[in-house]
C-alpha positions in Angstrom: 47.0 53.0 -39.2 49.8 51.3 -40.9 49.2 49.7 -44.3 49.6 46.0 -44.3 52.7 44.4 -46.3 52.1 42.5 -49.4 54.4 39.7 -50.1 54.0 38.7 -54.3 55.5 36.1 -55.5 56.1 35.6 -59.3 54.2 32.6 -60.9 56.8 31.0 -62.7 56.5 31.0 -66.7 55.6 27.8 -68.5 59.1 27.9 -69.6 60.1 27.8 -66.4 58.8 25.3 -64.8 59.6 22.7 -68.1 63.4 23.6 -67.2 62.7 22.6 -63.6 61.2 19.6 -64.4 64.0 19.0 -67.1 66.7 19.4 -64.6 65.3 17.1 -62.0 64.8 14.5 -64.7 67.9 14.8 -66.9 71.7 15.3 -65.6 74.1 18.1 -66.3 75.2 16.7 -69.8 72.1 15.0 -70.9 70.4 18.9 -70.6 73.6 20.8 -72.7 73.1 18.1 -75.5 69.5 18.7 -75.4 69.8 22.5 -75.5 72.3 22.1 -78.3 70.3 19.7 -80.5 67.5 22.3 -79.8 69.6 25.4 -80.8 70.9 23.5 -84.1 66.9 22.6 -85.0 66.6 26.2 -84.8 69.5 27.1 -86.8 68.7 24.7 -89.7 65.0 26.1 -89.8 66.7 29.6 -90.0 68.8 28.2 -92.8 66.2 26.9 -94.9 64.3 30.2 -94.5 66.7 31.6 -96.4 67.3 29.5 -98.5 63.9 29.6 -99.5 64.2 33.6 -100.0 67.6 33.5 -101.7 65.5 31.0 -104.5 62.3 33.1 -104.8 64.7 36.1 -105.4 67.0 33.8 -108.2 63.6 32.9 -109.6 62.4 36.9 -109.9 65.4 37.4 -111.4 65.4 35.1 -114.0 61.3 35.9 -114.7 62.6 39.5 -115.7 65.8 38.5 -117.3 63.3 36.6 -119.9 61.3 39.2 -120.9 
């Protein structure tokens, strides 16, 4: 008796099916700018992280350098 074949199929991630839906609704260009405006959102959070740190560490700094 032969075992039967299984066929699976992935379930596409949520992910995945937004950039489906995205590139039926939005041409070739209009996607890149999106991507890019997205990337540089992400890159300015990442920036202000830091900048944050870089202060609280200034700020320890000059806490000790007073006593």
């Amino acid at each position: 008796m032969q075992a039967a074949h299984v066929r699976a199929t992935a379930i596409p991630s949520f992910t995945d099916a937004l950039r489906a839906v995205e590139s039926l609704l939005l041409r070739g260009g209009q996607r890149t700018a999106r991507r890019n405006a997205w990337t540089s959102v992400l890159e300015d959070r990442r920036r202000a992280k830091d900048r944050i740190e870089a202060q609280r560490v200034l700020d320890q700094f000059a806490t000790a350098a007073q006593r």
